[in-house]
C-alpha positions in Angstrom: 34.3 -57.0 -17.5 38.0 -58.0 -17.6 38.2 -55.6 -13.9 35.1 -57.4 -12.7 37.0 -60.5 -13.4 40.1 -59.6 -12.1 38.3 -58.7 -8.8 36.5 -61.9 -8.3 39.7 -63.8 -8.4 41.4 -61.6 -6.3 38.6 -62.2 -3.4 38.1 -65.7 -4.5 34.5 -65.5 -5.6 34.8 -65.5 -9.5 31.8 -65.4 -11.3 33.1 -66.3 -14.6 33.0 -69.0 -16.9 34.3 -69.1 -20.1 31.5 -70.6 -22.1 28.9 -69.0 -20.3 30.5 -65.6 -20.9 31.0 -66.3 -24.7 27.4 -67.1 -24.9 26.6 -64.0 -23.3 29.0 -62.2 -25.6 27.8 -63.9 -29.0 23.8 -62.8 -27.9 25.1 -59.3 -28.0 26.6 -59.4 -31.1 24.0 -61.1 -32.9 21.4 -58.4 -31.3 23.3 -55.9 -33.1 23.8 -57.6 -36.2 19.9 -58.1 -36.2 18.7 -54.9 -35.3 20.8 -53.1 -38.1 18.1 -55.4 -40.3 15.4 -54.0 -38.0 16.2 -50.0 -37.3 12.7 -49.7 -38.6 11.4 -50.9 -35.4 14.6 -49.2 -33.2 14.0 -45.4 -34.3 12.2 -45.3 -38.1 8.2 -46.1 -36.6 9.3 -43.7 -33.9 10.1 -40.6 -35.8 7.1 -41.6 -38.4 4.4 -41.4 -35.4 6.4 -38.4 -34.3 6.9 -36.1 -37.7 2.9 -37.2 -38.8 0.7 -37.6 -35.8 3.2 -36.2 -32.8 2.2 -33.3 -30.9 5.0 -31.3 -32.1 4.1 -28.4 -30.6 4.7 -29.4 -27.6 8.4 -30.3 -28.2 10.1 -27.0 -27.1 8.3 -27.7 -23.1 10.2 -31.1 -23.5 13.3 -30.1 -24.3 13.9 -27.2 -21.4 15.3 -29.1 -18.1 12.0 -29.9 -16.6 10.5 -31.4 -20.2 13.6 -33.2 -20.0 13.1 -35.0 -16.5 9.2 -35.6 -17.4 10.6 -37.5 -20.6 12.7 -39.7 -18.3 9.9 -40.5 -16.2 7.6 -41.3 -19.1 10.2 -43.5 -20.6 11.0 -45.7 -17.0 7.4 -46.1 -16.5 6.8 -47.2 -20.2 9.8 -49.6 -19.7 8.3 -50.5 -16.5 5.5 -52.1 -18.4 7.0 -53.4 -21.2 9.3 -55.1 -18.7 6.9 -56.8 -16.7 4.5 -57.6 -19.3 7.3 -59.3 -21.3 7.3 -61.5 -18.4 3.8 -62.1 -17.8 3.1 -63.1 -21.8 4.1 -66.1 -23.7 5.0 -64.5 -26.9 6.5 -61.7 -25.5 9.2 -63.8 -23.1 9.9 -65.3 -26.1 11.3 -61.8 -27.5 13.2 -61.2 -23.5 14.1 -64.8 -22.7 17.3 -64.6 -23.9 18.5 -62.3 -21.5 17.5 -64.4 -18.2 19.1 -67.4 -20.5 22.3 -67.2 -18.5 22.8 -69.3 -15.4 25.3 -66.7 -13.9 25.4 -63.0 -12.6 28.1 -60.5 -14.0 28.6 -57.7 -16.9 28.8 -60.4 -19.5 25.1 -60.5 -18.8 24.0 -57.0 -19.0 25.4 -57.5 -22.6 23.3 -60.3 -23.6 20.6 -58.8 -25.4 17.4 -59.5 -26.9 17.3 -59.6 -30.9 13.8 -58.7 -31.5 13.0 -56.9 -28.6 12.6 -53.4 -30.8 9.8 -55.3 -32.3 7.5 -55.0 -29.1 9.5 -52.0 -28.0 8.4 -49.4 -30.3 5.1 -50.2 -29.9 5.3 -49.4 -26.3 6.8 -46.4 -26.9 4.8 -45.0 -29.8 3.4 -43.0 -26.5 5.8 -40.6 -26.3 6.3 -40.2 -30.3 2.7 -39.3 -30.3 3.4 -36.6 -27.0 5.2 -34.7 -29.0 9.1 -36.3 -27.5 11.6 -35.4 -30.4 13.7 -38.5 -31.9 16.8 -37.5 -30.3 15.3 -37.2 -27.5 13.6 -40.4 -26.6 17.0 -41.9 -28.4 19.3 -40.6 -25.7 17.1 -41.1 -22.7 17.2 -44.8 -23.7 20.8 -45.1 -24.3 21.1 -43.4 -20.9 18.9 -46.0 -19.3 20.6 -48.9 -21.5 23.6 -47.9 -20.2 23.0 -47.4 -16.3 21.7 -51.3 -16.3 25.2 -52.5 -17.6 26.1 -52.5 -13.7 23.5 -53.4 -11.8 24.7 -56.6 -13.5 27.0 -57.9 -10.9 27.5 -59.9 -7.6 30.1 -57.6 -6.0 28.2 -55.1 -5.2 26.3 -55.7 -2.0 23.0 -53.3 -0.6 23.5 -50.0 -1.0 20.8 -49.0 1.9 18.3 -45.9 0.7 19.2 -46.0 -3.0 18.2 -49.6 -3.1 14.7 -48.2 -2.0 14.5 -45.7 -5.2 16.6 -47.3 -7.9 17.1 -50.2 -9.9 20.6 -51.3 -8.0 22.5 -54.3 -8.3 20.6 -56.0 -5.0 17.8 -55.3 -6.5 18.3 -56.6 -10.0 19.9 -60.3 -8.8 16.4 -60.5 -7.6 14.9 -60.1 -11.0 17.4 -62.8 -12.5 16.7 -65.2 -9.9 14.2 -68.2 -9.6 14.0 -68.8 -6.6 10.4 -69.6 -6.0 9.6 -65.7 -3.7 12.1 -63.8 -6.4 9.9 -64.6 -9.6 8.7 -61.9 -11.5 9.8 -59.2 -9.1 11.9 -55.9 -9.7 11.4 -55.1 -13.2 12.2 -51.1 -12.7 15.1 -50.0 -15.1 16.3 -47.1 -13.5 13.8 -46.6 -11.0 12.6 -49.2 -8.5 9.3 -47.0 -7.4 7.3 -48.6 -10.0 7.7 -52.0 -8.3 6.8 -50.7 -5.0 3.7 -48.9 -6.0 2.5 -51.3 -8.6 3.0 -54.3 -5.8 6.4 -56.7 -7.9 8.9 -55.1 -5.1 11.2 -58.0 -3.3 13.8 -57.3 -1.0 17.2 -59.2 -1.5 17.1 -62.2 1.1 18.3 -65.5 0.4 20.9 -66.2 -2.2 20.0 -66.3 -5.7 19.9 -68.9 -8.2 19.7 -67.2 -11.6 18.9 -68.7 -15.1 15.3 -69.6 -16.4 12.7 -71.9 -14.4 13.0 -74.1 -17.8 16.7 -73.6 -18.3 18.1 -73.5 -21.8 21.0 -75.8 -21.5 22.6 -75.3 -24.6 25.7 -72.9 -25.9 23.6 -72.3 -29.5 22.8 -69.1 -29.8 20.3 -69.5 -32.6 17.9 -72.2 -30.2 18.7 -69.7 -27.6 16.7 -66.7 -29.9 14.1 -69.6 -31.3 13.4 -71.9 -28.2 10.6 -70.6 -26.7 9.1 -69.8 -29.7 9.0 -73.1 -31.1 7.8 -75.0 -27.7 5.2 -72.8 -28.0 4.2 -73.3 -31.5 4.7 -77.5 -30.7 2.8 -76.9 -27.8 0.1 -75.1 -29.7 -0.8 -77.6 -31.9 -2.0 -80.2 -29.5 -5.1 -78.1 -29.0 -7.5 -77.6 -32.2 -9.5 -74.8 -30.7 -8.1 -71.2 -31.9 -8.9 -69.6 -28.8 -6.7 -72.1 -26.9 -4.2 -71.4 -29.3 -3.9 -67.5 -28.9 -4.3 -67.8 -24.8 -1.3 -70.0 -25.3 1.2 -68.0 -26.7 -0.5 -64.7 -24.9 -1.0 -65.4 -21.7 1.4 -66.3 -18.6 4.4 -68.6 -20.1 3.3 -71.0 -17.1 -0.1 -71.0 -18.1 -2.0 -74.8 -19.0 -5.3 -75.0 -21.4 -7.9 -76.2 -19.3 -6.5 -75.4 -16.0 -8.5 -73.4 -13.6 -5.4 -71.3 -12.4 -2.2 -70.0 -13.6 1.2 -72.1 -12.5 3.1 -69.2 -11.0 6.5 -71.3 -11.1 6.4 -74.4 -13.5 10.2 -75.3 -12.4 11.9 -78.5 -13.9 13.9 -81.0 -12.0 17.2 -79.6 -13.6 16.7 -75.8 -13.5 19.3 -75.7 -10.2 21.8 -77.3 -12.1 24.4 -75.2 -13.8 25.1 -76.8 -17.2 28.7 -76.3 -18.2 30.3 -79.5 -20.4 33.6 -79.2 -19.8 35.6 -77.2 -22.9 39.1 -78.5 -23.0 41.5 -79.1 -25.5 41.3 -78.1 -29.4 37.8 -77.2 -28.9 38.8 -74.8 -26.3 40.9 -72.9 -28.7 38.3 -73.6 -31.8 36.1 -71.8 -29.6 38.5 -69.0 -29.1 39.4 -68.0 -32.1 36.1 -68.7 -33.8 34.9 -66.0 -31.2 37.6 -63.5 -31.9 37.1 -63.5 -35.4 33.5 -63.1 -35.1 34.1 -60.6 -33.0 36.7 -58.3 -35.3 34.4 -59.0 -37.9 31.1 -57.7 -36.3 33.2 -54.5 -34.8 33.8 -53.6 -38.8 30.8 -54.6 -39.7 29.0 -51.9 -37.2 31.6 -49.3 -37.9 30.9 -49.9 -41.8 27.2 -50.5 -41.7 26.3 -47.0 -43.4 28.1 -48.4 -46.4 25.8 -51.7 -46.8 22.3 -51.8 -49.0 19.5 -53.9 -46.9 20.8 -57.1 -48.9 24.3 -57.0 -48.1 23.4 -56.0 -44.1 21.2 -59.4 -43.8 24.2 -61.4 -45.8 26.2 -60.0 -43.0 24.2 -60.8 -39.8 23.9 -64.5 -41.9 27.8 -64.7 -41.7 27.6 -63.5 -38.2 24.6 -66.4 -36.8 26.9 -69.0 -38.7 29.7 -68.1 -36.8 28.5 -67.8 -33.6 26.7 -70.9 -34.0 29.8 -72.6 -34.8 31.5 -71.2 -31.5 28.4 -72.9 -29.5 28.6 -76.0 -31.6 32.4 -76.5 -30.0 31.1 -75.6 -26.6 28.7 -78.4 -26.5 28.9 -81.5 -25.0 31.5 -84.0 -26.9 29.8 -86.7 -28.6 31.3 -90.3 -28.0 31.4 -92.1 -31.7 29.0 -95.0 -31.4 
């Protein structure tokens, strides 16, 4: 991040902001303060379906070099889905919003990750528990694939010519975080961008994009950030009596209207072009700052320690955590002028 940065202001294109990269930076903190409360979800369900119902004997063909390459594939296509499904379903773009939340392009982006995400994940999955994948296995494929997205998440990287045609690369990737109107719900391949072309989501790099979400989020608090979508759904919900209305509107498309006779593909505000940065000067600047650096030394010991917590004292310490980051994105707000 800090070269990325560095560069940018050395060619004059920086693509930095300090609030919006604190945001980005609290999401990924918070993630990993809420999945140590959920490692159920992140490995436990896994290696349950796995040890009980997994086709064990079929682990030693997955781990020799070949099982090892059919793993991978499983695991991009599965992530494939999950991907472009999370997009394509209210409830689920409520667990992935918070990743397309930010209205700029760099690595402080590839950090912001979902909190509840797991949740849908391991249900996904559960597929290659039940093939007979061993733990460790499906554990390091996804910490290789986690990690290869980190930079794909930048603007100074331009098209790369034939790998842009096989993998997930940076051109291809500022397509997925774009809304502009031919960009939408395109490119959701994590490392491999065949899935997109076979399955019909592939879209070249043209025009510039415009990233952020077609309702943007306009807010530096990381909690509405994790909540928003959810509770417009649920306020939304409750204008219609009917039960069926209800579930179609939290399962289907996020654009999607009761009553309509066709799906909204882009249901874009007036203000979604609009970056939203209140201006942070001053005292709140430096409130800001070292609200986020202590947050920050005190999540690093937190993960490093976490073996040493019961449940209790691990949810006491993600609390500590939300209230702190909150409290950063409280300062970065817009200044209220006394009445």
């Amino acid at each position: 991040m800090v070269c990325e940065f560095l560069y940018g202001l050395a060619i004059g294109k920086n693509t930095y902001q300090l609030n919006d990269a604190i945001s980005s930076l609290s999401q990924g903190l918070l993630s990993q303060a809420i999945l140590f409360c959920l490692f159920f979800f992140q490995i436990g369900a896994y290696e349950l379906l796995y040890l009980h119902i997994g086709a064990t004997s079929f682990t030693h063909f997955w781990e020799s070099w070949y099982g090892w390459i059919g793993a991978f594939f499983i695991y991009d296509f599965l992530d494939y889905w999950l991907h472009r499904i999370s997009h394509q379903s209210a409830l689920l773009w409520g667990s992935h919003v918070v990743h397309h939340q930010s209205q700029l392009f760099n690595f402080s982006t590839a950090l912001r990750q979902e909190s509840f995400f797991p949740i849908i994940a391991c249900f996904f999955f559960a597929v290659m528990a039940l093939l007979g994948i061993p733990p460790y296995q499906f554990v390091l494929i996804g910490l290789f694939v986690l990690i290869y997205q980190f930079w794909i998440h930048t603007e100074h990287i331009g098209k790369l010519g034939w790998f842009d045609s096989l993998f997930s690369s940076p051109s291809n990737h500022r397509v997925h975080h774009a809304i502009n109107g031919e960009y939408i719900d395109k490119n959701f391949g994590a490392v491999l961008i065949i899935w997109d072309r076979i399955f019909g989501t592939y879209q070249e790099e043209r025009t510039t994009c415009i990233y952020g979400t077609q309702t943007p989020l306009n807010s530096w608090n990381p909690l509405w950030a994790l909540g928003s979508v959810f509770v417009n759904l649920y306020k939304k919900s409750r204008n219609y009596p009917e039960l069926a209305t209800k579930l179609k509107i939290f399962l289907k498309n996020p654009a999607w209207k009761p009553h309509d006779q066709e799906i909204e593909n882009a249901e874009v505000v007036t203000n979604a072009f609009l970056n939203y940065s209140p201006p942070l000067t001053g005292s709140r600047k430096w409130a800001v700052v070292i609200i986020f650096s202590m947050t920050t030394l005190i999540s690093i010991y937190f993960f490093i320690t976490v073996d040493q917590y019961t449940y209790f004292d691990k949810v006491m310490c993600m609390v500590v955590i939300s209230i702190s980051l909150y409290s950063a994105g409280f300062f970065m707000g817009p200044k209220k002028n006394p009445n």
